[in-house]
Structure formats: C-alpha cells, structure tokens
N, C-alpha and C positions, 0 to 999 in steps of 0.2 A: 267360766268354761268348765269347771270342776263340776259343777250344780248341774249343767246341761248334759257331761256325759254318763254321770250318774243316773240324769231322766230320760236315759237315751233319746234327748234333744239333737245331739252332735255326735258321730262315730268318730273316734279317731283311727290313725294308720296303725298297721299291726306291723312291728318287726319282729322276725325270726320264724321258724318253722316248728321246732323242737319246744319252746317255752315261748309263747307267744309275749310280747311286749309290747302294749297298747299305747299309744303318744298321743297326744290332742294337742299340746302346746308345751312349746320352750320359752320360756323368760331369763334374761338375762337384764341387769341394769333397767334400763327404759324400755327396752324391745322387746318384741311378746312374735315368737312365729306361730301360726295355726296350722295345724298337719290334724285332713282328716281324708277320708274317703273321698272318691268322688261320685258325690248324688245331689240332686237339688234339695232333699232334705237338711240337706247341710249348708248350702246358701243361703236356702231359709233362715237359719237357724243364728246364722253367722250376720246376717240383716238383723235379725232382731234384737242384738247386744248392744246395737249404739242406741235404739229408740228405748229400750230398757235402762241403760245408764243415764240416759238424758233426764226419763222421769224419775228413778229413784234418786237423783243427784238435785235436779232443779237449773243445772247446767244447758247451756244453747248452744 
C-alpha cells in the first residue's frame, strides 16, 4: 500500500482542514483497514494487490 500511494496508484482519505492528514491504511495485529477516496481508480488499484501478491509469493 506504501509503494502504491507513493506512485499515486491509490489516494488515501485526507483528515483535517488546517494540517491535512493523509490515511490509506490501518494495521493493527492481523487486520489491515483500507481508507481511500472514492474513485474507480482506486478499485483498480485495490484489485490488483491480490493478483500482485499471488505472483510475487507463488501462492493460490
């Protein structure tokens, strides 16, 4: 997720007005939440991390 909003792959949500605070994702233990904008650029984007992990892993 890091890698993708860096290559502006994914937008995250902006909180605050004054010092803006950009969020893409929470991890906690095993759970991961995804907070982004709402665009299909980002569904996109959010589709292609399982088919990317599947090939770089070798996992099914």
């Amino acid at each position: 997720m890091k890698a993708m909003v860096e290559r502006n792959l994914f937008t995250g949500y902006s909180v605050g007005t004054q010092n803006p605070v950009f969020v893409s994702h929470l991890q906690f233990a095993d759970d991961t939440l995804l907070l982004g904008v709402k665009s299909w650029a980002n569904v996109r984007a959010l589709q292609a991390v399982p088919v990317l992990f599947e090939s770089m892993s070798g996992l099914k």
